[in-house]
C-alpha positions as CSV (number, residue, x, y, z in Angstrom):
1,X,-8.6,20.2,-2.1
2,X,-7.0,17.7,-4.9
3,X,-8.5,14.1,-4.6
4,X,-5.9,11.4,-6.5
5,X,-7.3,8.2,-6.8
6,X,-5.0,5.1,-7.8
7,X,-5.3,1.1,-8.6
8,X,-1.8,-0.8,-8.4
9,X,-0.6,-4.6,-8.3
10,X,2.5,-5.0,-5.8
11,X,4.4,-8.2,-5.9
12,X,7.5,-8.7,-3.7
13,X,8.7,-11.1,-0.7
14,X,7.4,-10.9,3.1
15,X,10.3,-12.0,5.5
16,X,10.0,-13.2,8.8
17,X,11.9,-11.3,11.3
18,X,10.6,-13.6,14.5
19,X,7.6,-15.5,15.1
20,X,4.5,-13.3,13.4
21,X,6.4,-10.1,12.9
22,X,7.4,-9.3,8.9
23,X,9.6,-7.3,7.3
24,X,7.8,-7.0,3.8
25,X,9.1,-5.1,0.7
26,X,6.8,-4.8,-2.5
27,X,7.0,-3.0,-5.7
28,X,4.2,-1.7,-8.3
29,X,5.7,-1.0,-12.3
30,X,3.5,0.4,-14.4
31,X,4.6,-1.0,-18.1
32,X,4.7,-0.6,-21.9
33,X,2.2,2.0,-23.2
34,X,1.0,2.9,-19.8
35,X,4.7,3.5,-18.5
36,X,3.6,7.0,-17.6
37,X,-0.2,7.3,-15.8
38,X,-1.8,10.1,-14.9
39,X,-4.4,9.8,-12.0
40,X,-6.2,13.3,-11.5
41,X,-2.9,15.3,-13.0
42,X,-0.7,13.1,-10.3
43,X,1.8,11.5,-13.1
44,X,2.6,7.7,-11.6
45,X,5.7,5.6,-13.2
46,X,5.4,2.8,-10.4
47,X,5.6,2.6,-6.3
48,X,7.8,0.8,-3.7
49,X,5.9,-0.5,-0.6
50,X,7.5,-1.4,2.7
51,X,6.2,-2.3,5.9
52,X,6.3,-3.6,9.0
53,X,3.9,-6.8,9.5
54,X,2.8,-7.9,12.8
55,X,0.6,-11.1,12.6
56,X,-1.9,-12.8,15.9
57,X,-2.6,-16.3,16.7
58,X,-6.5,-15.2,15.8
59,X,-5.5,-14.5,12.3
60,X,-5.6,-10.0,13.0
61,X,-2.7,-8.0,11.7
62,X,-1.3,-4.6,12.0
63,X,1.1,-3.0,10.0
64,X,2.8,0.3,9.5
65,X,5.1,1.7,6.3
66,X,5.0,3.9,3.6
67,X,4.8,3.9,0.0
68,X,6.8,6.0,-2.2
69,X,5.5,7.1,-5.7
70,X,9.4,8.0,-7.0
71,X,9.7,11.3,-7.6
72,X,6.0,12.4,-6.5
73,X,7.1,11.7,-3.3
74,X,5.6,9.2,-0.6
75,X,3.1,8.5,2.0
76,X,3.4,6.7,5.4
77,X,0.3,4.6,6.9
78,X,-1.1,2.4,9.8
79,X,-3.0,-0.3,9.0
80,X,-5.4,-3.1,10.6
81,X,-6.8,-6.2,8.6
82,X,-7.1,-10.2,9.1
83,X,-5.1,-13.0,7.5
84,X,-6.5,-16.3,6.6
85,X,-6.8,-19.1,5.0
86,X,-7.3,-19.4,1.2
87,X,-8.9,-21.8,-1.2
88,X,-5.1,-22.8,-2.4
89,X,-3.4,-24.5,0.7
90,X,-0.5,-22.8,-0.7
91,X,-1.3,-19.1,0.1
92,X,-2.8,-17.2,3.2
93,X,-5.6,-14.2,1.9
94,X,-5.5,-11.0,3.8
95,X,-7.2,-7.9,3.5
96,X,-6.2,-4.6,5.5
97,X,-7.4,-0.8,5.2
98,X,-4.3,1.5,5.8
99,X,-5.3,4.7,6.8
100,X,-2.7,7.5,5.3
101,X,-1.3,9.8,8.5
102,X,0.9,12.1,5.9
103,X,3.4,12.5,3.4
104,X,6.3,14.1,1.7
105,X,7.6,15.6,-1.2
106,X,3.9,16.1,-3.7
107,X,2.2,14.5,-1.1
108,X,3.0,16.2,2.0
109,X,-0.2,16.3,4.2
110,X,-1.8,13.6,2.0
111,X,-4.8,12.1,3.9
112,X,-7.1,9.0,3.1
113,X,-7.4,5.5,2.7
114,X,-6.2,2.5,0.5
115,X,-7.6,-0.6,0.7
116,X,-5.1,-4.0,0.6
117,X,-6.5,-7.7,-0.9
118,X,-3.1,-9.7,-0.5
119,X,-1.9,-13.3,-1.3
120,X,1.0,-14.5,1.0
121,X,2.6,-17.5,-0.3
122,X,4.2,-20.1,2.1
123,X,7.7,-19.3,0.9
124,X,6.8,-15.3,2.0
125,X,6.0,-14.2,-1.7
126,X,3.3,-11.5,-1.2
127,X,1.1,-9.7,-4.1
128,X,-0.9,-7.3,-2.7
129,X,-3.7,-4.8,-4.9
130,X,-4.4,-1.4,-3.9
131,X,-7.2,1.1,-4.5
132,X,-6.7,4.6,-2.7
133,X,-8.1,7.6,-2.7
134,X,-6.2,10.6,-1.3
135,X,-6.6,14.0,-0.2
136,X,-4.1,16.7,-1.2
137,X,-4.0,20.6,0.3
138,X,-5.9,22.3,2.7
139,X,-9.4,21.7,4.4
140,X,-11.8,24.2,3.1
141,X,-9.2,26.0,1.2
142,X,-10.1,26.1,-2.5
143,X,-7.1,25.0,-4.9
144,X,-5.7,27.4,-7.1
């Protein structure tokens, strides 16, 4: 079983479909000398994220999307987390851990996690950081 862990910095726009439900849209580019990562043989050129956002009065979220990798392929995710205030009265904090319930493409059957630390502005501009870790192959199979 292949394990491909990854770090990336999404920055993009969250819109507001109706009262506490989101449509948001992020991307990651990985630049200059590092235009072409390699995480564990898993080569990485940048991601797109969308979602769907559903915020509650008590500051809880949930949220389901995928992120695609380009060419690599994608994975699709649920998510829980909380949304609050932040020390700038300009931007909301969240956090969320998105569980990863499949893929396509490279990452068909990918399983794990990726954690979320997110800044949502007031004008819905949303950076978000992630650190996965995900499982490629079979359970108990050894990789060729």
């Amino acid at each position: 079983m292949q394990s491909i862990a990854f770090t990336l910095r999404f920055a993009g726009e969250a819109v507001e479909l109706e009262r506490g439900r989101y449509w948001a849209e992020t991307q990651a580019a990985v630049a200059g000398v590092d235009a072409c990562r390699s995480f564990d043989g898993f080569e990485l050129r940048g991601a797109i994220c969308r979602r769907r956002l559903d915020l509650w009065a008590d500051g809880s979220l949930v949220q389901s999307g995928e992120i695609t990798f380009g060419e690599q392929g994608a994975i699709t995710f649920r998510a829980r987390g909380a949304l609050g205030a932040s020390p700038n009265p300009e931007l909301r904090h969240g956090t969320a851990v998105l569980e990863v319930t499949g893929g396509r493409g490279r990452l068909a059957g990918a399983r794990g996690f990726v954690t979320s630390n997110f800044l949502l502005s007031e004008t819905g501009g949303l950076t978000d950081h992630h650190l996965g870790v995900l499982f490629l192959g079979q359970p108990g199979r050894k990789e060729d």
